[in-house]
C-alpha positions as CSV (number, residue, x, y, z in Angstrom):
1,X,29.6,6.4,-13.8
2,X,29.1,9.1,-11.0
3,X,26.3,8.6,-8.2
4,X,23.0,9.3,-9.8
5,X,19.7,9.6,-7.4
6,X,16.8,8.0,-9.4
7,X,13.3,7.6,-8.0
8,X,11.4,4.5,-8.2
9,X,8.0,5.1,-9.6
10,X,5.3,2.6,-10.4
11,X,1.4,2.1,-11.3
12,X,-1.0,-0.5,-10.1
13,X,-4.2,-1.5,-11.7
14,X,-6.3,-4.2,-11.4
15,X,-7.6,-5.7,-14.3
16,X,-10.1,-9.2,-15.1
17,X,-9.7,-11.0,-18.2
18,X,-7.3,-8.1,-19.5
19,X,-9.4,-5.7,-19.0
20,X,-8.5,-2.7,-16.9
21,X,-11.2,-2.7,-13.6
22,X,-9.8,-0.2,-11.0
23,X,-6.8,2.2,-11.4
24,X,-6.2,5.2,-9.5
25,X,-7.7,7.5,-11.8
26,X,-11.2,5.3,-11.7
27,X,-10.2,5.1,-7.6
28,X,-10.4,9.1,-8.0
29,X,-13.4,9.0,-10.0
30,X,-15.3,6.7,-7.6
31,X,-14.0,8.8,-4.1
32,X,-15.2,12.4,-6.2
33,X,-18.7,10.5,-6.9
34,X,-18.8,9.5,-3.1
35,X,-17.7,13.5,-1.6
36,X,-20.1,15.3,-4.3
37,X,-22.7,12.6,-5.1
38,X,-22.9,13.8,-8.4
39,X,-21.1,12.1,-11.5
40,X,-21.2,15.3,-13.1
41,X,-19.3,17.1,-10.5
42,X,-17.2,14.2,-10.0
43,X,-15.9,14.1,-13.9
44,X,-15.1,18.0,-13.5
45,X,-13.2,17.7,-10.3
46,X,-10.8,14.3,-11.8
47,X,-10.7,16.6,-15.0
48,X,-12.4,14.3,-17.8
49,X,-15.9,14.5,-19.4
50,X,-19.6,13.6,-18.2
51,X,-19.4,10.7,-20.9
52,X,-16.0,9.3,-20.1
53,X,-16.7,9.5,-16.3
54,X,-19.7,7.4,-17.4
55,X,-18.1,4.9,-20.0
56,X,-15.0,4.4,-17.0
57,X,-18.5,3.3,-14.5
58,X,-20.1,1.2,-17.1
59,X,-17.2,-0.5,-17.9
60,X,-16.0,-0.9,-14.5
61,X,-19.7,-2.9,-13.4
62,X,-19.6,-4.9,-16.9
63,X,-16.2,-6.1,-16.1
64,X,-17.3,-7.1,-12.5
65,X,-20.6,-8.3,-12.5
66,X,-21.6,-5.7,-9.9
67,X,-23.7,-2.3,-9.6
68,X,-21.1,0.4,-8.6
69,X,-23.0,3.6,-8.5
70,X,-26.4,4.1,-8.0
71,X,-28.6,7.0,-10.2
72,X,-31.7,9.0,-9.2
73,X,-32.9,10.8,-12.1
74,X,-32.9,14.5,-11.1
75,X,-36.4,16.3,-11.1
76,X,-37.6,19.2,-8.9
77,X,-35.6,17.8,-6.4
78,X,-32.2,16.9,-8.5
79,X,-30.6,14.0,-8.8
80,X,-28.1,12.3,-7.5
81,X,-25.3,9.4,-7.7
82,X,-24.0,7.3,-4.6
83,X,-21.6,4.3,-4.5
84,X,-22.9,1.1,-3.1
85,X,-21.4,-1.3,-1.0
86,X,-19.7,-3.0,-3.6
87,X,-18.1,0.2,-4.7
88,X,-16.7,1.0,-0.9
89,X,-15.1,-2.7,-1.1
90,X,-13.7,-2.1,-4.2
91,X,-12.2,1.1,-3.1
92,X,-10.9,-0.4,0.2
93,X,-8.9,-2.9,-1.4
94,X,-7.4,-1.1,-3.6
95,X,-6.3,1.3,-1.0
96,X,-4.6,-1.5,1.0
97,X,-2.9,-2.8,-2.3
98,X,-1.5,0.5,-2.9
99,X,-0.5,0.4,0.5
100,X,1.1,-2.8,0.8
101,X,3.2,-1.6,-2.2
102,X,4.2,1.7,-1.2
103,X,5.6,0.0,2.4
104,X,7.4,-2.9,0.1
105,X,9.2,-0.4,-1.8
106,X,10.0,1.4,1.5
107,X,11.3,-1.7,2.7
108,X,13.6,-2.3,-0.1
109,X,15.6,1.2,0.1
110,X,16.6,0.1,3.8
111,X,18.2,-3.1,1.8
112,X,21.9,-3.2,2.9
113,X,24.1,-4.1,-0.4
């Protein structure tokens, strides 16, 4: 069998109680609601629908117990939509999970055979 090159590839998710809590697509969802604070803009920038950016957020704070994003109702000002605090820790951890993989599979392809 001749030398093939293949690339390791790999996806992480959390989940709690099999349920899928924060996966890079939600972790994109979350960071767009942050930068446009606006679901709405958010779910066209990630590329899914106003109702499935909303059913990914309910889902995500019934599975945790926790508020992720905050709604004002718009009016003659608009609305808006901002993460809270649990929402930035959520993010951040992930982010350093990701991490911690990425540099583990670095690691491995300077193992000696």
């Amino acid at each position: 069998m001749g030398r093939r090159k293949f690339k390791v590839k790999f996806k992480v998710w959390l989940e709690k109680d099999g349920e899928i809590v924060m996966g890079l697509g939600r972790e994109k969802l979350l960071k767009a609601i942050k930068r446009h604070g606006s679901i709405s803009k958010a779910a066209k920038e990630v590329g899914i629908s106003y109702k499935k950016a909303w059913s990914y957020i309910k889902a995500m704070e019934e599975r945790l117990g926790k508020k992720l994003v905050e709604t004002k109702i718009g009016g003659a000002g608009g609305g808006g939509s901002k993460l809270t605090e649990e929402a930035e820790k959520l993010i951040e951890e992930f982010d350093k999970i990701i991490e911690k993989v990425e540099k583990a599979l670095k690691v491995n392809k300077k193992r000696k055979k």
